[in-house]
N, C-alpha and C positions, 0 to 999 in steps of 0.2 A: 642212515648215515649219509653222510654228506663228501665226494672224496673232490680234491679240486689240486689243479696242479700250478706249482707257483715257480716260476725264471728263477736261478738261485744262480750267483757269481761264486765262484770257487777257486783263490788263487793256488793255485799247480807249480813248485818252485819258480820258474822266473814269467812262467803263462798264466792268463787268465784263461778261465773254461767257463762257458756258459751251458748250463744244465737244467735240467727239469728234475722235480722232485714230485713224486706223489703223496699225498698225505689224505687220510682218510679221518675225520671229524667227529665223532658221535654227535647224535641231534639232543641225547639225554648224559646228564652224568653217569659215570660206569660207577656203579655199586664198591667198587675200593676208592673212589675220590675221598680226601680229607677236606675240612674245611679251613679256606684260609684261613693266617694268624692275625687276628685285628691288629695284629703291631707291625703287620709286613713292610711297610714302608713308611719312612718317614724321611722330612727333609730339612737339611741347613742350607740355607738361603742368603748369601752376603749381601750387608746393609745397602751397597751401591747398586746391587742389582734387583732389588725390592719391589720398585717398581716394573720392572720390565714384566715379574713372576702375577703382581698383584691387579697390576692394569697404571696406565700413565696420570689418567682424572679421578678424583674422588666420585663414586658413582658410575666410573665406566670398568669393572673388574675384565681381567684377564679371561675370556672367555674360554680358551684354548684349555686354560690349566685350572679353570673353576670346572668342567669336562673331565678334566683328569683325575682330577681331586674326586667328582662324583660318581667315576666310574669306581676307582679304588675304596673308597666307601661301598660302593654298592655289592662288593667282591669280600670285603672283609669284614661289613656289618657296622666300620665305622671310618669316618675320614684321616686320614694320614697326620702324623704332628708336626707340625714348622716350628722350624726354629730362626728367626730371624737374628742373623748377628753374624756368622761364617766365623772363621778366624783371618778375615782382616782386617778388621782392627782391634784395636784394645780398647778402644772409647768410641761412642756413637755418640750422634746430638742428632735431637728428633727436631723436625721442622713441620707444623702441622701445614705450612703454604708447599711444600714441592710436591 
């Protein structure tokens, strides 16, 4: 086991506290783990913000959140579902140049 201790801010009515916390890790799963829901997570993504999630250039993807994407796949046996569209607006127009 693995035990490491991590700085933890803890607001205290009108004080902040800075504190330590110890936390001990298993190096193996504990025998009651469940396995994640391949449905654990999914996302709606609004159309103006699309690119920011996907990456700016055709060819250049979001590294940050293709990582994320592949961790959560890795954790649930399958990638997350997007949903490109949010609820702002009621009509989109695809532009294959932005």
């Amino acid at each position: 086991m693995r035990t490491r201790s991590f700085p933890i801010l803890l607001a205290a009515s009108a004080a902040a506290v800075d504190t330590n916390i110890t936390l001990t890790v298993p190096n193996a799963q504990p025998s009651f783990a469940q396995p994640l829901s391949s449905t654990l997570a999914g996302f709606s993504i609004e159309m103006d913000r699309w690119p920011d999630w996907a990456g700016q250039n055709i060819g250049s993807p979001n590294k940050f959140v293709n990582q994320v994407l592949t961790n959560l796949a890795g954790g649930t046996g399958r990638p997350p579902s997007i949903r490109v569209g949010g609820e702002f607006n009621s009509v989109e127009m695809y532009n294959v140049f932005l």
